[in-house]
C-alpha positions in Angstrom: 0.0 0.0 0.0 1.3 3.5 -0.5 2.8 5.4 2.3 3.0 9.0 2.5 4.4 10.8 5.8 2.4 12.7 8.3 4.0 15.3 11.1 7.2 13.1 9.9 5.1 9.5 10.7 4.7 7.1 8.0 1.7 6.6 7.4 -0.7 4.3 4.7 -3.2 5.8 2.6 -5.8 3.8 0.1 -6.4 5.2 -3.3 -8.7 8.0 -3.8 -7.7 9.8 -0.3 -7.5 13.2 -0.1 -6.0 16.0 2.9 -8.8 16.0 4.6 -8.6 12.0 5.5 -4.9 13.0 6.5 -6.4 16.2 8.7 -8.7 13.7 10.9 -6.5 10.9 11.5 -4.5 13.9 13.7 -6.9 16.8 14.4 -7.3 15.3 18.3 -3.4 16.3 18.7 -4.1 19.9 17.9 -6.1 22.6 19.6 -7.4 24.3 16.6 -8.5 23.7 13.2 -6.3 21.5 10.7 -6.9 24.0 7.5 -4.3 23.1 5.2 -1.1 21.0 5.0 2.2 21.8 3.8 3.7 19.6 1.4 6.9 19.7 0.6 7.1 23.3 0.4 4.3 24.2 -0.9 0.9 24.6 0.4 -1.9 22.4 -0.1 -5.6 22.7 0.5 -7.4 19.6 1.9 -9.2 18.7 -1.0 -6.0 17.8 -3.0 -5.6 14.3 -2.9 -3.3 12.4 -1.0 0.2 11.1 -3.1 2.5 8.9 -2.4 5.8 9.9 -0.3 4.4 13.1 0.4 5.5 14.8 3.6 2.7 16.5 5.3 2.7 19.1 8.2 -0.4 20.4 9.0 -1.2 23.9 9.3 -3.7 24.9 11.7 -5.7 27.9 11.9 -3.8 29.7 14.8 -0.6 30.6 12.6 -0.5 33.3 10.0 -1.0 30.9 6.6 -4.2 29.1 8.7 -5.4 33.0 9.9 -4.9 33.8 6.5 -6.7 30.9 4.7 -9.2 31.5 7.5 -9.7 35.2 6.7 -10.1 34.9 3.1 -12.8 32.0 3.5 -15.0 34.1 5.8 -14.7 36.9 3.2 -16.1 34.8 0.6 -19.0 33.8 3.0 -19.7 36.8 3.2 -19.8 38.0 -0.3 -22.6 34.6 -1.2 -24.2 36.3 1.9 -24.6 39.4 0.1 -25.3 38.3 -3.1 -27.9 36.0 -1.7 -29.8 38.5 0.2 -29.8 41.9 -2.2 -30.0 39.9 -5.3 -27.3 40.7 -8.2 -29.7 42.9 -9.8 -29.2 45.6 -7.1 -25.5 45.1 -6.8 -23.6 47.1 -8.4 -20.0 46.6 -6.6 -18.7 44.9 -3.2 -15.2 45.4 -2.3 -13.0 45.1 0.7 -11.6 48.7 1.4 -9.9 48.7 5.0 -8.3 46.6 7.5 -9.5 48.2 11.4 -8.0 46.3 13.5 -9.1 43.1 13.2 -12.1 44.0 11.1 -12.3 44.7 7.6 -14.4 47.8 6.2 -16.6 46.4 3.2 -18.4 48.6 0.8 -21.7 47.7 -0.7 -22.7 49.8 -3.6 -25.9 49.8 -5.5 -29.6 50.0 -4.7 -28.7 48.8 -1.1 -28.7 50.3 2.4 -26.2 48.6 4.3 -27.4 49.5 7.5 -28.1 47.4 11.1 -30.9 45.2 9.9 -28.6 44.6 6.6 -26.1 43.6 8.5 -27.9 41.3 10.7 -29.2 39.3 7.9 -25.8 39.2 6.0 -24.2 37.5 9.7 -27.4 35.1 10.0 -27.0 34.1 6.2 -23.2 33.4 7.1 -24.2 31.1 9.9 -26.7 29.5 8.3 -24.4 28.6 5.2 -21.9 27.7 8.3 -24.0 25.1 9.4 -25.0 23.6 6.5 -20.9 22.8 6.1 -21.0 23.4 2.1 -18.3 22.4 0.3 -15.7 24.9 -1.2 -15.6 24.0 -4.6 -12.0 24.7 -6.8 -12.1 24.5 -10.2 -9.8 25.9 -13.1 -10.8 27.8 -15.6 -9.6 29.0 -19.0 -8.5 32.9 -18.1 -11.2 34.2 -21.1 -14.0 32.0 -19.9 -13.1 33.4 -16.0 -13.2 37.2 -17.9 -16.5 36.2 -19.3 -18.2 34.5 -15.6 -17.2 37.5 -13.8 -18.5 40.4 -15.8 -21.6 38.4 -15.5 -21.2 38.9 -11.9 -20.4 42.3 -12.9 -17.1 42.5 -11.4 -15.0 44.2 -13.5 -12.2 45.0 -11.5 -11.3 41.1 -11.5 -11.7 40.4 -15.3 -9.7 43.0 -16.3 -7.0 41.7 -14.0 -7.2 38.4 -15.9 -5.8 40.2 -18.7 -2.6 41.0 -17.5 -2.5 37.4 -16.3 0.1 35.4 -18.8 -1.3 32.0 -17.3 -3.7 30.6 -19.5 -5.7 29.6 -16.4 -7.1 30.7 -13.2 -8.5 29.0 -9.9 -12.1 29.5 -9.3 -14.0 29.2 -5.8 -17.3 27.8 -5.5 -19.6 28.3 -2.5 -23.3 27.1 -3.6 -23.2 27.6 -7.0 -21.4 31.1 -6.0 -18.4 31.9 -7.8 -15.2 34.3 -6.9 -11.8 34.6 -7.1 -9.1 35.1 -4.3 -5.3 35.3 -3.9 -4.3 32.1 -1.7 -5.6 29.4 -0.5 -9.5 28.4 1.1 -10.7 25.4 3.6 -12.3 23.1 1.9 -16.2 23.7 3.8 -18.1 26.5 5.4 -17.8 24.2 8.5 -14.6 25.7 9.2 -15.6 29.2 9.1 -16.6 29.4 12.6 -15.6 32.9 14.5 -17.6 36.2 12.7 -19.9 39.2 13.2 -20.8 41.8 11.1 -21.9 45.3 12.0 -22.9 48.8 9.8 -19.8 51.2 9.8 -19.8 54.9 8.4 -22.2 53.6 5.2 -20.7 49.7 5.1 -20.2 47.1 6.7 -17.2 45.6 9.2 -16.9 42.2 8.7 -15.2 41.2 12.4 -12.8 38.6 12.9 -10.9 36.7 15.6 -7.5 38.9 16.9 -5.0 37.0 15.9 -3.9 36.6 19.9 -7.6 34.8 20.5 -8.2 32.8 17.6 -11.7 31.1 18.8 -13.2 34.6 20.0 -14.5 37.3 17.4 -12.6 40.6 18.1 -15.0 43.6 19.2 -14.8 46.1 16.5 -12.7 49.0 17.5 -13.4 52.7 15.5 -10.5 54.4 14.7 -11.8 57.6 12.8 -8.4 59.8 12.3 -6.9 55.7 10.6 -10.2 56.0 8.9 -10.4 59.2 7.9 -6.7 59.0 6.6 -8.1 55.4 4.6 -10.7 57.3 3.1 -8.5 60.2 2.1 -6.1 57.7 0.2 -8.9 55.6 -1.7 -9.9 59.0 -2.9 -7.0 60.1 -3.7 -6.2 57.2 -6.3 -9.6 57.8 -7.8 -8.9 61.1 -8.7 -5.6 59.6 -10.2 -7.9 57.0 -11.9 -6.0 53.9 -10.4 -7.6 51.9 -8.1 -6.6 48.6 -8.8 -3.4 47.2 -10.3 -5.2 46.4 -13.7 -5.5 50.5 -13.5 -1.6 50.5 -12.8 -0.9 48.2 -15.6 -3.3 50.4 -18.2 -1.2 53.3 -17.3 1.8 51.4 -18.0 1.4 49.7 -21.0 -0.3 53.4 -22.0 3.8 54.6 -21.1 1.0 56.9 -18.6 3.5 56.0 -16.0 5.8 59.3 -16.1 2.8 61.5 -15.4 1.5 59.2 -12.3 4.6 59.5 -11.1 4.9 63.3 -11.3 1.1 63.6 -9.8 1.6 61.4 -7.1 4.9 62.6 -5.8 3.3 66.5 -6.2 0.4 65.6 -4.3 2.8 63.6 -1.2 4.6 67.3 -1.1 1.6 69.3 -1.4 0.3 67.2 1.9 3.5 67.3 3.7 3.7 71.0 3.2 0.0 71.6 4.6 2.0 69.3 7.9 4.3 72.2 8.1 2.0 75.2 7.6 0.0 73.5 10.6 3.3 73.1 12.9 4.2 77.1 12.1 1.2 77.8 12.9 2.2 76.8 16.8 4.5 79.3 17.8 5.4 77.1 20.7 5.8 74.0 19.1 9.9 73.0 19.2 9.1 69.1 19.3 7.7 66.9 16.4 7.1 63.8 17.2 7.2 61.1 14.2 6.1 57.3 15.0 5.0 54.4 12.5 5.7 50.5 12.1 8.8 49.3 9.9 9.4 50.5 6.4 7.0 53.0 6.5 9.9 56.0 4.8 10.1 57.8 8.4 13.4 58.6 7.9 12.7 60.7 4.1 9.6 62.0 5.1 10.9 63.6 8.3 13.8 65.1 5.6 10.9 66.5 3.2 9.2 67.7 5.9 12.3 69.8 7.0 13.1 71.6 4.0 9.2 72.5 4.3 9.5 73.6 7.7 13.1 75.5 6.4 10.8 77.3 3.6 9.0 78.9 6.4 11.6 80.6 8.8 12.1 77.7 10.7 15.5 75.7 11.4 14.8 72.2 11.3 16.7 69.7 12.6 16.0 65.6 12.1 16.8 63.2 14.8 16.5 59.5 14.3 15.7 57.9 17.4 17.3 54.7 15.9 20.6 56.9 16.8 19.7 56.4 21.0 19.4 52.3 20.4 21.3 50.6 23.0 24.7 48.8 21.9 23.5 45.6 20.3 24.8 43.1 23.7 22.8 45.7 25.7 19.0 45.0 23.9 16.6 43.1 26.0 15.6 39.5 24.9 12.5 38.5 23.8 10.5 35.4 24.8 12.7 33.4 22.1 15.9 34.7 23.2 16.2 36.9 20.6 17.1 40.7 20.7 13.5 42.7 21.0 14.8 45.0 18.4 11.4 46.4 18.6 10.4 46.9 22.5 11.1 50.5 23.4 13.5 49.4 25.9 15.6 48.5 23.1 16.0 52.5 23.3 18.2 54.5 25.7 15.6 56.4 27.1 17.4 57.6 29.5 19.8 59.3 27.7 17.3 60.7 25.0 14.4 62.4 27.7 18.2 63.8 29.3 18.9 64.9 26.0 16.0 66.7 24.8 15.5 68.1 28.7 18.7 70.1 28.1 17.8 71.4 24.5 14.2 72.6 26.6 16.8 74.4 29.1 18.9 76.3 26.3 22.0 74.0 26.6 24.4 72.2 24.0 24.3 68.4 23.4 25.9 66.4 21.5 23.9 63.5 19.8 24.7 60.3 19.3 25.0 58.8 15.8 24.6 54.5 16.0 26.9 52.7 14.0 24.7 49.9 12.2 27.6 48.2 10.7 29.8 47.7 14.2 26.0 47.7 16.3 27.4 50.5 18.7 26.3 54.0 19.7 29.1 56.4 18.6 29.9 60.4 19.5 30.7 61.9 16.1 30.9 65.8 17.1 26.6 66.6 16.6 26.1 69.7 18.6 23.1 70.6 18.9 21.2 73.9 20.7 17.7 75.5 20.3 17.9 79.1 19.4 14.3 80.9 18.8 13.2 79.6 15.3 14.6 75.6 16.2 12.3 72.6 15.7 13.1 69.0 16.1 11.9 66.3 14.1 12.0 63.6 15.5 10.9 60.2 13.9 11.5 56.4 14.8 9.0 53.4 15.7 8.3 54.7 19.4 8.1 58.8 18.1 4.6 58.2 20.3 5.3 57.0 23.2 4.6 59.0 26.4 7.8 57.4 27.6 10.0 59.8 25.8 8.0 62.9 25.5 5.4 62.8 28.4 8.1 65.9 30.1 7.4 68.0 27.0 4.8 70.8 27.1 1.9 69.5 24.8 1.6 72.8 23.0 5.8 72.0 22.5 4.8 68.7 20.5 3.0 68.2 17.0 2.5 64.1 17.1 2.7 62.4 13.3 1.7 59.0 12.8 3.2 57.6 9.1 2.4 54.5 7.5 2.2 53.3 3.9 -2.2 53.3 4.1 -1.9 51.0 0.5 -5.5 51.3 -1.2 -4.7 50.0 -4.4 -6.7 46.9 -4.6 -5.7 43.6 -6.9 -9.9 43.0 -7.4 -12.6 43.8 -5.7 -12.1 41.5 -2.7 -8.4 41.2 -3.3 -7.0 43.9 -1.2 -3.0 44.7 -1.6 -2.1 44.7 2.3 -0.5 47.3 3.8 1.9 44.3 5.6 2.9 43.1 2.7 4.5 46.6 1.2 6.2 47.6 3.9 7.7 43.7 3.7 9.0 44.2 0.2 9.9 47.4 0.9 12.3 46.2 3.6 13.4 43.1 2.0 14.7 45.2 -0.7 16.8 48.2 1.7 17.6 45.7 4.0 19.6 44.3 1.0 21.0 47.1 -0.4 22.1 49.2 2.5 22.6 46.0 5.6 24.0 42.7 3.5 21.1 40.9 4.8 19.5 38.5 2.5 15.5 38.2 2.0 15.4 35.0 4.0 16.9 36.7 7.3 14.7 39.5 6.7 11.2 37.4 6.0 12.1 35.2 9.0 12.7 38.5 11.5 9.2 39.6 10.1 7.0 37.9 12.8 8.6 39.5 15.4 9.0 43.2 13.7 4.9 42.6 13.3 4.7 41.2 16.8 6.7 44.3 18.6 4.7 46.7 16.2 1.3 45.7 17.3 2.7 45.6 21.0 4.8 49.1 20.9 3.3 51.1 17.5 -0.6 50.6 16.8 -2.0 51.6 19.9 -0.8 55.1 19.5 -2.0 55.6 16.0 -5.6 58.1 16.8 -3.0 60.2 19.8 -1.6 61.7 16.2 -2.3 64.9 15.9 -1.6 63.9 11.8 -1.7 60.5 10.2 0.4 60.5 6.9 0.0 58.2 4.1 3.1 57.0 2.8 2.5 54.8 0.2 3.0 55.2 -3.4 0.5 54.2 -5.8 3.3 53.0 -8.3 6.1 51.7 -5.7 5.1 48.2 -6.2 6.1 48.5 -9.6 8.9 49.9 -9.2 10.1 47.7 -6.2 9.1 44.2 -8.4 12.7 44.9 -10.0 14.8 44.6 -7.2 12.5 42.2 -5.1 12.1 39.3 -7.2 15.7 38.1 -7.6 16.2 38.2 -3.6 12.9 36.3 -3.7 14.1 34.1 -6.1 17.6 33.8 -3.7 15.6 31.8 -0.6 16.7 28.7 -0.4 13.7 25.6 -1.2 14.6 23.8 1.9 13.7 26.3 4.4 10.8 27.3 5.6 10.7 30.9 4.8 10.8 29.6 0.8 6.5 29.4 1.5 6.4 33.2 2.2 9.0 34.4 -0.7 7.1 32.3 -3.5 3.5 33.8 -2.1 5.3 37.1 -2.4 6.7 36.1 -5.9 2.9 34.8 -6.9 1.4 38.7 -6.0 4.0 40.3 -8.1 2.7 38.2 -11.0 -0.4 41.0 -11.2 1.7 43.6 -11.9 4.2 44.8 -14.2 7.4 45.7 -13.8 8.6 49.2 -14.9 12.8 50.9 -14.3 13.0 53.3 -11.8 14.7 56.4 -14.3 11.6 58.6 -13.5 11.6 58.5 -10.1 12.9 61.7 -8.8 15.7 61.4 -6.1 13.3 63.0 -3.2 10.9 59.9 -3.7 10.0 58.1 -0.6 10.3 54.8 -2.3 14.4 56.3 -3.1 14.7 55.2 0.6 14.5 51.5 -0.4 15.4 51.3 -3.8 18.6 53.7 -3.2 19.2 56.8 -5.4 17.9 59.3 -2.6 19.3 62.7 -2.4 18.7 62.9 1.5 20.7 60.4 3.7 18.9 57.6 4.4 20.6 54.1 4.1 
C-alpha cells in the first residue's frame, strides 16, 4: 500500500484519499483547526488528494497561513451572503476597502442600504451557510472564460485583472453555486468558518474577525476615525488619479501613462507634507515633532521632506532619528525566544534621549549620538546641537509616540505624526494589496541594499517586527495629531525589480521559501517598470537607493 508521511510519521493511505482523511486521522493532537497542510514546500488545501511519499505538516488555523486561509474564506461567505440577500440585480460593486484592526471595512454599492438590519441578515445568512458545512468548490478555468463568468457577476475589476494574467488559467471558488476569485488558498467547507460578526460602519459594513492573539473569539470592533479618515482620504486620492486597482496601474503602464503618475503622485505627497508644516508654524510654541510608524513606513525621508518645508517657512529644522539612541546591540533586551527585541522601546536608551532633549528645553548644547549599524554600537561623532528661537526638532522612529520619551514635553511643544504606507490599491474587488505586505517588500529590498542581509533573514525576523509593532506602535496611532499616508500608488512596480531576484535567492529547503514564493505569486499582477523617472526626493528612493537625503 502506498505510504505517504504525516507530522514526519509514516503513514498508509488507500487510493482516492484526499488531505482532509490526513487532517482527521491527527486533528485530536491539535487545539485548533487542521486548514491546510504543507507539502513539501508548498501549500496544499485539503481537498487535493493524498500522493505517495508526500510529507505532510499540518497547518492549523492559529498561525499566519491558517489566519490567512481562514480570513479569506469568511470573506467569501460573506460575499454569497450578500449576493444572496440583495440579489445581483441591485448590486452594483462589493469590495474590501480597510483593515481596522481586526475588522475589515466592506463597501456595498448599488440600490442597497447597508445598514443594522442589513447587516444582521448578511451575519445570519453566514451562519446558516456555516451550518449547512457546504463544500468549497476549486475548479480551473480558461482565463477568457473566468473574464467572461465574472463580468456576469459584474465585477470588473477582477476580469480586467485576468488580462494581465500570462497564465492561460485561473483557480475559481465555488460556494453554492457562488463563484469568486481570491489570492491564496481556502478550507475546503463553510464548517470551518466558525468565528464572525458583522456590523454597519460609516455607510458599510465591518466584517469582524478573531484577533490573531484569540483565535476562537470574534474581536470587538474598535473605531478608529483619524486611521479612517486618513483610509478614506487615500482611496480618494487614487480615484482622482484613476487607479484603483493594479489592472488600473498596468493600463497606465502599458499606456507609457507612467511618467505622469509618477509626477502627480509625488506633487500631491509634497503638497500634503507642506500643509504638515504650515500646521506646525502655525504653533509658535511648538519646538518638538514627534514622528512614529511601524517598519518600512519612509520615516526617515519623510521627516527630511518635511524639514526643508519647515526650512521654507523661517524655521530651522533639525531631524533626529531615534534609531541613533538604540542601546549597543549586547545591551538590547531579549525576547521570549531569546532573541534581541529589536522592537520593544527598551531597546532605546531612554534615559539618555528624555536627558537629551531636557537640556535642549533648558537652552544647553548636546551632543547627539549617531549609531553605528555596521559595528552595532552607539558612537559620538561631534553633533552639537542647541535651540535658538526659530529651532524645531523632528524627531521620527517606531516609538516617536510614546509618552515614555515625551510625556516631560509641554503639549503645546509637541505636534505628534503618525506615518504609514495606508496602500488602497486593490488587486480585485475582494483582493486587497495589504499594507503588511509593502512595507515587507519594501524592507526586503533596503535591507539588502544598505545592511547585507538577504531576504530569507529578513522574511524570517518579520514575525517578530509585526509582533513588537502591534505591541509598541498601533495603539498610539488616533494620539496623532496627523496621520500621513506614505505609500506610493506606483512603488510596487517599481520595487518588483529589485525584489524578485532576492525572492528568487531563498533557499527551497527552508521554511521561509512558502512566504518568498506567495510574495513572488502577488508580483505576477503587476508589471514591472525601471525606476529612471523617479525623482531622487521619492519616498520609495529610501528602499530602492538613489535618494538625495541620507537615508541608508
Amino acid at each position: 500500500m502506498p505510504k505517504y508521511f504525516l507530522n514526519g510519521k509514516e503513514t498508509e493511505f488507500k487510493q482516492g484519499e484526499r488531505l482532509s482523511d490526513a487532517a482527521k486521522l491527527i486533528q485530536n493532537d491539535f487545539k485548533y483547526d487542521i486548514v491546510l497542510f504543507e507539502a513539501d514546500g508548498k501549500i496544499k488545501e485539503l481537498h487535493n488528494p493524498i500522493k505517495e511519499n508526500m510529507r505532510l505538516t499540518p497547518i492549523t488555523a492559529d498561525t499566519p497561513i491558517g489566519r490567512d486561509c481562514c480570513r479569506r474564506s469568511t470573506v467569501f461567505l460573506m460575499m454569497k451572503a450578500i449576493y444572496d440577500i440583495a440579489g445581483i440585480d441591485r448590486i452594483e460593486k462589493v469590495q474590501v476597502l480597510y483593515n481596522i484592526g481586526s475588522s475589515l471595512f466592506v463597501e456595498v454599492l448599488g440600490d442597497v442600504n447597508a445598514d443594522a438590519d442589513f447587516a444582521q441578515r448578511v451575519e445570519k445568512r453566514m451562519k446558516e451557510y456555516a451550518a449547512e458545512n457546504i463544500e468549497i468548490k476549486k475548479r480551473v478555468m480558461a482565463t477568457d472564460d473566468a473574464i467572461t463568468l465574472f463580468e456576469g457577476y459584474k465585477m470588473y475589476d477582477k476580469s480586467r485583472l485576468f488580462e494581465f494574467r500570462s497564465a492561460s488559467a485561473v483557480n475559481v471558488y465555488s460556494i453554492g453555486g457562488f463563484d469568486d476569485y481570491y489570492f491564496g488558498a481556502m478550507v475546503s467547507s463553510t464548517g470551518y468558518i466558525k468565528h464572525f460578526s458583522v456590523t454597519p460602519y460609516e455607510g458599510g459594513l465591518t466584517l469582524n474577525l478573531p484577533d490573531k492573539n484569540n483565535p476562537d473569539k470574534v474581536g470587538e470592533f474598535v473605531p478608529k476615525p483619524k486611521i479612517f479618515k486618513a483610509l478614506r482620504e487615500a482611496s480618494s486620492d487614487l480615484k482622482k488619479m484613476g487607479v484603483e486597482t493594479v489592472a488600473d496601474l498596468n493600463n497606465k503602464i502599458v499606456r507609457g501613462e507612467l511618467p505622469e503618475l509618477i509626477v502627480t503622485q509625488e506633487t500631491l505627497m509634497e503638497r500634503k507634507i507642506a500643509q504638515i508644516a504650515d500646521k506646525i508654524a502655525g504653533k509658535p510654541n511648538c519646538r518638538f515633532i514627534l514622528i512614529a510608524g511601524p517598519s518600512s513606513s519612509g520615516k526617515t525621508t519623510f521627516s527630511r521632506r518635511l524639514s526643508i518645508q519647515l526650512r521654507s517657512l523661517g524655521l530651522k529644522a533639525h531631524p533626529i532619528s531615534l534609531d541613533d539612541y538604540f542601546r549597543n546591540y549586547d545591551e538590547i533586551p531579549l525576547d521570549e525566544n531569546g532573541d534581541p527585541d529589536r522592537e520593544n522601546i527598551s531597546a532605546v536608551d531612554t534615559d539618555l534621549f528624555r536627558n537629551n532633549m531636557e537640556a535642549l528645553l533648558r537652552g544647553e548644547r548636546i551632543e547627539a549620538p549617531h549609531y553605528n549599524f555596521k559595528v552595532r554600537k552607539r558612537e559620538f561623532n561631534g553633533n552639537f546641537i542647541q535651540m535658538g528661537d526659530n529651532d524645531v526638532f523632528v524627531i521620527e522612529g517606531i516609538h516617536g509616540l510614546n509618552g515614555l520619551l515625551s510625556d516631560f514635553m509641554p503639549e503645546d511643544a509637541k505636534f505628534k505624526i503618525y506615518i504609514s504606507p495606508l496602500t488602497q490599491l486593490n488587486i480585485d474587488e475582494r483582493n486587497r494589496v495589504p499594507t503588511t505586505d509593502g512595507r515587507l517588500i519594501r524592507r526586503i529590498v533596503r535591507d539588502s541594499r544598505t545592511r547585507g542581509t538577504d531576504a530569507k533573514t529578513t522574511i524570517s525576523w518579520w514575525p517578530g517586527v509585526r509582533r513588537g509593532e502591534e505591541k509598541n506602535i498601533f495603539p498610539y496611532q488616533e494620539d496623532a495629531d496627523i496621520i500621513f499616508n506614505s505609500s506610493l500608488v506606483y512603488e510596487l512596480a517599481a520595487l518588483k525589480v529589485w525584489a524578485e531576484p532576492l525572492l528568487y535567492a531563498v533557499p527551497k529547503d527552508c521554511p521561509e521559501r512558502i512566504e518568498a514564493k506567495r510574495l513572488l505569486k502577488f508580483f505576477n499582477y503587476f508589471l514591472a517598470v525601471d525606476n529612471d523617472n523617479i525623482p531622487a526626493t521619492s519616498l520609495v528612493r529610501e528602499f530602492i537607493g538613489g535618494s538625495c537625503f541620507e537615508v541608508g
